[in-house]
C-alpha positions in Angstrom: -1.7 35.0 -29.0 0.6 33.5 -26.6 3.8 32.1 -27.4 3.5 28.6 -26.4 2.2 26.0 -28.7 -1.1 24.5 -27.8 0.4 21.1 -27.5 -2.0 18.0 -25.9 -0.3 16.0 -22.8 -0.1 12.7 -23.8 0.8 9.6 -21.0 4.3 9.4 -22.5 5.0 13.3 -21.4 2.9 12.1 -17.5 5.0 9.1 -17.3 8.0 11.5 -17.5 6.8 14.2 -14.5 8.5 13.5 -11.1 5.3 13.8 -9.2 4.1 10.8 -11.3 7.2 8.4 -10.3 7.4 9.7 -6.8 3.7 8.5 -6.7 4.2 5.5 -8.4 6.8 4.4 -6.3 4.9 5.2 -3.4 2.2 2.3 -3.8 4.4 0.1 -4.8 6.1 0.7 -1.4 3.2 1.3 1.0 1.0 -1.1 -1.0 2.3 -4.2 0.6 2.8 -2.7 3.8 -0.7 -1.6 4.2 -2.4 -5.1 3.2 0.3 -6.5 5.6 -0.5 -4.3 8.6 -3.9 -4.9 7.7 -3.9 -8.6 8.4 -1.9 -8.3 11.0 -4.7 -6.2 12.5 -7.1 -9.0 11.7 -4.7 -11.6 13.7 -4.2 -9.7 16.7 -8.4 -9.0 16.7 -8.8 -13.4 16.9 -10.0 -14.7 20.2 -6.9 -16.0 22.1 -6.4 -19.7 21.9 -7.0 -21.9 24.9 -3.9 -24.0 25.8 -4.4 -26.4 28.1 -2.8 -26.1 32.0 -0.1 -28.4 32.6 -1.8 -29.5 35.7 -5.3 -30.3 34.5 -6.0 -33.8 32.7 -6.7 -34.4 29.4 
């Protein structure tokens, strides 16, 4: 037998890990970026608006 107890992880014990915060804390972060950066992608992919010359009539 070994001489740990056979214990179950539960999500109070995974909240607690590092690698669980660090990640956490992570998409919280980079979330927003990435849904930013991806409309920013979308704008810059839209035709270019046609502006009028300042020497031709309207």
């Amino acid at each position: 037998m070994s001489d740990t107890p056979d214990r179950s992880i539960t999500w109070a014990d995974t909240l607690r890990r590092p690698w669980t915060a660090l990640v956490a804390a992570a998409a919280v972060v980079l979330g927003p970026a990435a849904s930013t950066a991806s409309a920013l992608m979308q704008a810059n992919a839209a035709p270019l608006r046609q502006t009028p010359s300042p020497h031709r009539r309207l």
